[in-house]
C-alpha positions as CSV (number, residue, x, y, z in Angstrom):
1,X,-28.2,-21.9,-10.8
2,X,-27.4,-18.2,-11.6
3,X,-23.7,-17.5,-11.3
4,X,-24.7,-14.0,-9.9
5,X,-26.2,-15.2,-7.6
6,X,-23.6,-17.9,-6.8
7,X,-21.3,-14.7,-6.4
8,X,-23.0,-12.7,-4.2
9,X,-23.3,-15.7,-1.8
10,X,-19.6,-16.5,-2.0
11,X,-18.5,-12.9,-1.5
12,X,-20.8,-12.4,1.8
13,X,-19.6,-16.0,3.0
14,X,-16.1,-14.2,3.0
15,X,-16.8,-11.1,4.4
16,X,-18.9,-13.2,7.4
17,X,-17.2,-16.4,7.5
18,X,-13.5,-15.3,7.0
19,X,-13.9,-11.9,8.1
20,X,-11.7,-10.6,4.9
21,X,-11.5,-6.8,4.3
22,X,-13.8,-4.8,2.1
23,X,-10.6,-4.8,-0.4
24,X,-10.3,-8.1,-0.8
25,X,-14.1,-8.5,-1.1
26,X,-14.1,-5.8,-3.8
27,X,-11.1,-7.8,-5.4
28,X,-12.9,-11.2,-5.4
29,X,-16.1,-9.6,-6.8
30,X,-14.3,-7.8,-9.7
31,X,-11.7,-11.1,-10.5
32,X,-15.2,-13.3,-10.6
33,X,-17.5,-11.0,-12.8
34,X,-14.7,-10.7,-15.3
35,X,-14.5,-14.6,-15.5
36,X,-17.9,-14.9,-15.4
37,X,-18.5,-12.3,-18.4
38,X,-15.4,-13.7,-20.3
39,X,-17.5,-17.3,-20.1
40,X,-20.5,-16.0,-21.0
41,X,-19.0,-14.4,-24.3
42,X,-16.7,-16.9,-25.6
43,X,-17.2,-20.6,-23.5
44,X,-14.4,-22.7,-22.7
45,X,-12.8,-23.4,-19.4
46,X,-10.8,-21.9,-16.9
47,X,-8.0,-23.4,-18.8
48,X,-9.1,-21.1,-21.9
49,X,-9.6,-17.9,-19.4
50,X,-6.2,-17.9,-18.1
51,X,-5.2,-18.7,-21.8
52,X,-6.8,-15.2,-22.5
53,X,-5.4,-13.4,-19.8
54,X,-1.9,-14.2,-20.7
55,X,-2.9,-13.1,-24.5
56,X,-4.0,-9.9,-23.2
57,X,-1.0,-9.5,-21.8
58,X,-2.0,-9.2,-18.1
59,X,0.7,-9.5,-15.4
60,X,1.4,-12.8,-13.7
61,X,1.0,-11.9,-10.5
62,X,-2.6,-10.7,-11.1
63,X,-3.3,-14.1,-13.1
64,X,-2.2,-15.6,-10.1
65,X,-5.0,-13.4,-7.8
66,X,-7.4,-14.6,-10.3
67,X,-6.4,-18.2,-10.0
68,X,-6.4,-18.3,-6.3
69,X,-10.1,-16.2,-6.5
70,X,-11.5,-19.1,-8.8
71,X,-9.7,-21.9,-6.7
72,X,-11.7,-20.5,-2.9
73,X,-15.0,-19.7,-5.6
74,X,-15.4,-23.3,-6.8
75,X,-14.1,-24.6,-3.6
76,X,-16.9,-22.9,-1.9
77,X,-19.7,-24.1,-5.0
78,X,-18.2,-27.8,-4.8
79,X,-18.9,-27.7,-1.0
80,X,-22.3,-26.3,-1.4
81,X,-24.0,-29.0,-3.8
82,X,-21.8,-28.2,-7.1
83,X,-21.6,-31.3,-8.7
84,X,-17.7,-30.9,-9.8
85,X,-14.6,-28.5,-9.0
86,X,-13.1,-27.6,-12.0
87,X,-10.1,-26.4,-10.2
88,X,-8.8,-29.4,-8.9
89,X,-8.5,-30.9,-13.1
90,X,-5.1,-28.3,-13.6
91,X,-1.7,-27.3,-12.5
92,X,-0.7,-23.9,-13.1
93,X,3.0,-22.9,-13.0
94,X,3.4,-19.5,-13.3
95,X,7.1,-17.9,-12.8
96,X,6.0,-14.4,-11.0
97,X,7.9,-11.3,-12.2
98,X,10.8,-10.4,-10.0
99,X,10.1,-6.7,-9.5
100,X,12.6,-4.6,-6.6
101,X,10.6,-2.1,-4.7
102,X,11.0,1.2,-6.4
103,X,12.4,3.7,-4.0
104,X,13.5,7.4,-4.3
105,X,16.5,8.9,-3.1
106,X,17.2,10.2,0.8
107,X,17.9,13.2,-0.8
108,X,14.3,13.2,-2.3
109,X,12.4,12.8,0.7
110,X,14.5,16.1,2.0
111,X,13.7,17.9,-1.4
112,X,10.0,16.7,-0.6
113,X,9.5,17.8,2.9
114,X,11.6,21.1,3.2
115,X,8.9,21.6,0.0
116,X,6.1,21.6,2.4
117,X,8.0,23.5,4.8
118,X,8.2,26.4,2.4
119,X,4.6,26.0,1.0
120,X,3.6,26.4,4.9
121,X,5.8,29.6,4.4
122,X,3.5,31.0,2.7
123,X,0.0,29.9,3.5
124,X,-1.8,33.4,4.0
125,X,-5.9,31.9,3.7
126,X,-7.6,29.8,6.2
127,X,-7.8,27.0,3.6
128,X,-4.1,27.2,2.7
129,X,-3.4,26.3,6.3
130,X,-5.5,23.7,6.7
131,X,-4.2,22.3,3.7
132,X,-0.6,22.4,4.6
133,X,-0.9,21.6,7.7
134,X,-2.7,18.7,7.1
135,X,-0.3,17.7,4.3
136,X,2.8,18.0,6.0
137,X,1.6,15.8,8.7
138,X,0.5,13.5,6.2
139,X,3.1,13.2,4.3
140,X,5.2,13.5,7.4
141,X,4.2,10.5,8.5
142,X,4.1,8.3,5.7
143,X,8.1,8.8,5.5
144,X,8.6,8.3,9.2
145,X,6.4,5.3,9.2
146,X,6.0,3.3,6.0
147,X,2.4,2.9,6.4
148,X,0.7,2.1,3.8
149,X,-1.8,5.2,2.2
150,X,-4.7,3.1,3.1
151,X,-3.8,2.4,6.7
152,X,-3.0,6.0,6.7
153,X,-6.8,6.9,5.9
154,X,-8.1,4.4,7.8
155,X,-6.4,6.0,11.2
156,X,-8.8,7.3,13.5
157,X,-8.1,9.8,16.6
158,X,-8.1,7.1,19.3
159,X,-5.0,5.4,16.9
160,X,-2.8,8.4,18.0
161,X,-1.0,8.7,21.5
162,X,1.2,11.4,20.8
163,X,1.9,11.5,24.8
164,X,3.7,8.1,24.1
165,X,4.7,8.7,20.6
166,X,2.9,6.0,19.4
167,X,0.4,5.2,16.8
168,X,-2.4,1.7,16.1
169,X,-1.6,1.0,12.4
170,X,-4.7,-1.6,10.9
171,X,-2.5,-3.2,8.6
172,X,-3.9,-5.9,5.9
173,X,-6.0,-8.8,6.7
174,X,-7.6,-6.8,9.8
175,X,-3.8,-7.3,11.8
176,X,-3.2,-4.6,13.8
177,X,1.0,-3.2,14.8
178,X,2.4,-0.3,16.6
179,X,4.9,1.9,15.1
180,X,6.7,4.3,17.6
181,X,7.0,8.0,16.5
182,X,10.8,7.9,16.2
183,X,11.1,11.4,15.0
184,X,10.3,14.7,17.0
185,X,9.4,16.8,14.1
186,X,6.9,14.3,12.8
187,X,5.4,14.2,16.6
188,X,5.0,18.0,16.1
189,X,3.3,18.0,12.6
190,X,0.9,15.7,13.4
191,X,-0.1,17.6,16.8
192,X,-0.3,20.5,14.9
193,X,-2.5,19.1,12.9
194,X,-4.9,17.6,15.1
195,X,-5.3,20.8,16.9
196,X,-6.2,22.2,13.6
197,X,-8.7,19.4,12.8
198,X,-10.3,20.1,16.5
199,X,-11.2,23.2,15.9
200,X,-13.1,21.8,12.3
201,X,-15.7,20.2,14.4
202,X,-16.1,16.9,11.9
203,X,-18.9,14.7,12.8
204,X,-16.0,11.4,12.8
205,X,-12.9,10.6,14.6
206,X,-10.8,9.9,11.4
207,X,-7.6,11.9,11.8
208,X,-7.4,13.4,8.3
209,X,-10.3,14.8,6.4
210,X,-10.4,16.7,3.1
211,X,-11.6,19.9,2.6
212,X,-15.6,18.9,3.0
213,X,-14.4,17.7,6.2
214,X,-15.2,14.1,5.4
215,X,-12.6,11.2,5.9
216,X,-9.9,12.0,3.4
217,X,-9.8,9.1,0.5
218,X,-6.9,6.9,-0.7
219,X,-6.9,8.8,-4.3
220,X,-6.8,12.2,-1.6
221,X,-3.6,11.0,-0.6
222,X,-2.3,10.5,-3.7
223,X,-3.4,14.3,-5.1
224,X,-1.8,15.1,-2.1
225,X,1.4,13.5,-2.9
226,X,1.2,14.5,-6.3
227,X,1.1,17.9,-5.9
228,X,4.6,18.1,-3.4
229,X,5.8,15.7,-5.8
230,X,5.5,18.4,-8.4
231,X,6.5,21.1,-6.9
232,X,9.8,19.3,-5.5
233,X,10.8,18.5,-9.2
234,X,11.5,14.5,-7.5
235,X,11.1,11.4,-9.4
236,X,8.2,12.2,-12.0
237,X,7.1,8.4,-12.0
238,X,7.1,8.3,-7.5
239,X,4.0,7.3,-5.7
240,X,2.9,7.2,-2.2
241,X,4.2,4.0,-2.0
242,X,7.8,4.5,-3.0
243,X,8.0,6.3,0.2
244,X,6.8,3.0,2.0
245,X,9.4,0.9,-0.2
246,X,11.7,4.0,0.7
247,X,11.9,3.7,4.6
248,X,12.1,0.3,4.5
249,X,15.1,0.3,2.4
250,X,17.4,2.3,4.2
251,X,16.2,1.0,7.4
252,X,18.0,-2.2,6.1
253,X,20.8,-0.5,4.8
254,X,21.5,1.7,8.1
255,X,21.7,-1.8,10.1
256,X,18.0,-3.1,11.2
257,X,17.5,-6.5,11.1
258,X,15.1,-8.3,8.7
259,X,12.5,-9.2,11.3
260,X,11.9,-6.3,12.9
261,X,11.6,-4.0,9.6
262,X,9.1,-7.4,8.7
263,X,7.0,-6.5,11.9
264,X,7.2,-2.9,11.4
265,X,5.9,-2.8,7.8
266,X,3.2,-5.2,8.8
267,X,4.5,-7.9,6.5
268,X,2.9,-11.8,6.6
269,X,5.6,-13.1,5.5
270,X,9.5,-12.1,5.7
271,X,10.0,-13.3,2.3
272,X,7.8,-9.8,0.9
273,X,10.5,-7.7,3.6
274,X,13.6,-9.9,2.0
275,X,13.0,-7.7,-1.3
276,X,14.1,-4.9,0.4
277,X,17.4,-6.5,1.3
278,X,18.1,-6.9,-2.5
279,X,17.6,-3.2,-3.2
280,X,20.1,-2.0,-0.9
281,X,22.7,-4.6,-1.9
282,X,22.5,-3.3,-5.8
283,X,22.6,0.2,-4.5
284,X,25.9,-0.8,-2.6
285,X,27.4,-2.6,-5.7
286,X,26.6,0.8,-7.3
287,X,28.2,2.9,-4.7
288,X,31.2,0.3,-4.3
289,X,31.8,0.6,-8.0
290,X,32.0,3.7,-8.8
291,X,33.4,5.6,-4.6
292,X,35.6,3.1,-3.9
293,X,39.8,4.0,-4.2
294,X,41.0,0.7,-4.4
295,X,39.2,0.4,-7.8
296,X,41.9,2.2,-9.2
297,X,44.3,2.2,-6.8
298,X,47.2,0.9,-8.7
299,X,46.3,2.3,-12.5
């Protein structure tokens, strides 16, 4: 039977059967091509693939995505007339990398946004409004939600009830949360920026478009973000993202409890939110170690 073929059937059983997002569809194609490829080229077993992986110095946690892609692929094969699962003959135990969330400071996310403020200073073109007014409600947004970039192009106008200050987020997996608008100036950029896109006439109801006036990409984002990122002479090494891991910190460290920052970032699981909780305890070792007087006190 032609494993092509074999993966084209398993990937649209997913997408039908399991109704998984296009992401992980794209992600169970690639992980399964590779395999596939690496088989065809050198033989051996799955044993020998991940063998190769960890050679090629790949990280564990995306061994593990290719692990549990092969264990659902010849699950799915065994059930549909493949004479063996090759899975079920090993145990992998694979100790994941304990990364914290990288952040940036509070006093980066101010450096960030009074940046945009400035830059809409000066707009004097058409374009250079619609591009920073689109931006700053952007990037606005992203700091006072923690949405993820994706969910953030994803959002379409009927997502946003800025009467109620409240916006649908599609999170992973197809779930879908709502995140209130805590913040009055972020309530104003966005509506400024929907009036804006109003008057653009696009022929879809995402919220933000590029400058084609099509819906605005995840890499958009990020050349948005690096651009402010630049110009607000923050942490070189920042992405979109940090400003997710970012809100979610110092939500935790300014007293919210670990369920609700769980529900609000959309997590599965509270273990993924309990990361957070480790980040703000090292920064408070930090501050207690070097601010506090009784360190000294009797020197």
């Amino acid at each position: 039977m032609n494993e092509n073929i074999n993966i084209t059937e398993f990937v649209t059983h997913c997408k039908i059967a399991k109704n998984l997002s296009d992401k992980t569809i794209c992600a169970y194609r690639q992980d399964l091509t590779a395999y596939e490829n690496y088989i065809a080229q050198h033989g051996g077993t799955v044993m020998t693939y991940v063998s190769f992986l960890l050679e090629t110095n790949h990280k564990v946690s995306t061994i593990k995505r290719h692990l549990a892609t092969l264990k659902q692929y010849f699950k799915y094969l065994y059930r549909n007339d493949r004479p063996s699962n090759p899975m079920l003959q090993y145990e992998f135990h694979l100790k994941s990398e304990k990364l914290l969330p990288r952040t940036i400071t509070v006093r980066e996310v101010k450096k960030l946004l009074l940046t945009l403020y400035k830059q809409r200073e000066k707009a004097t073109t058409p374009f250079a409004h619609f591009q920073i007014t689109r931006d700053l409600a952007l990037i606005d947004l992203l700091c006072s939600t923690g949405m993820r970039i994706g969910e953030a192009a994803a959002m379409m106008l009927e997502d946003v009830d800025l009467r109620s200050k409240i916006v649908l987020i599609h999170g992973k997996g197809k779930k879908e949360r709502l995140i209130y608008l805590s913040c009055a100036e972020t309530v104003a950029n966005i509506k400024n920026w929907l009036v804006l896109r109003a008057s653009l006439h696009p022929n879809h109801d995402y919220v933000f478009v590029n400058r084609k006036k099509e819906p605005i990409s995840i890499h958009g984002i990020e050349d948005v973000f690096d651009k402010y990122k630049r110009l607000a002479d923050i942490n070189a090494n920042a992405t979109p993202h940090y400003l997710r891991h970012t809100f979610a910190t110092n939500l935790l460290a300014n007293g919210s409890d670990l369920r609700s920052v769980q529900e609000i970032l959309g997590h599965s699981n509270v273990s993924i939110t309990e990361r957070y909780t480790e980040v703000t305890t090292t920064r408070k070792i930090k501050v207690l170690k070097k601010f506090n007087f009784r360190n000294n006190l009797l020197e």
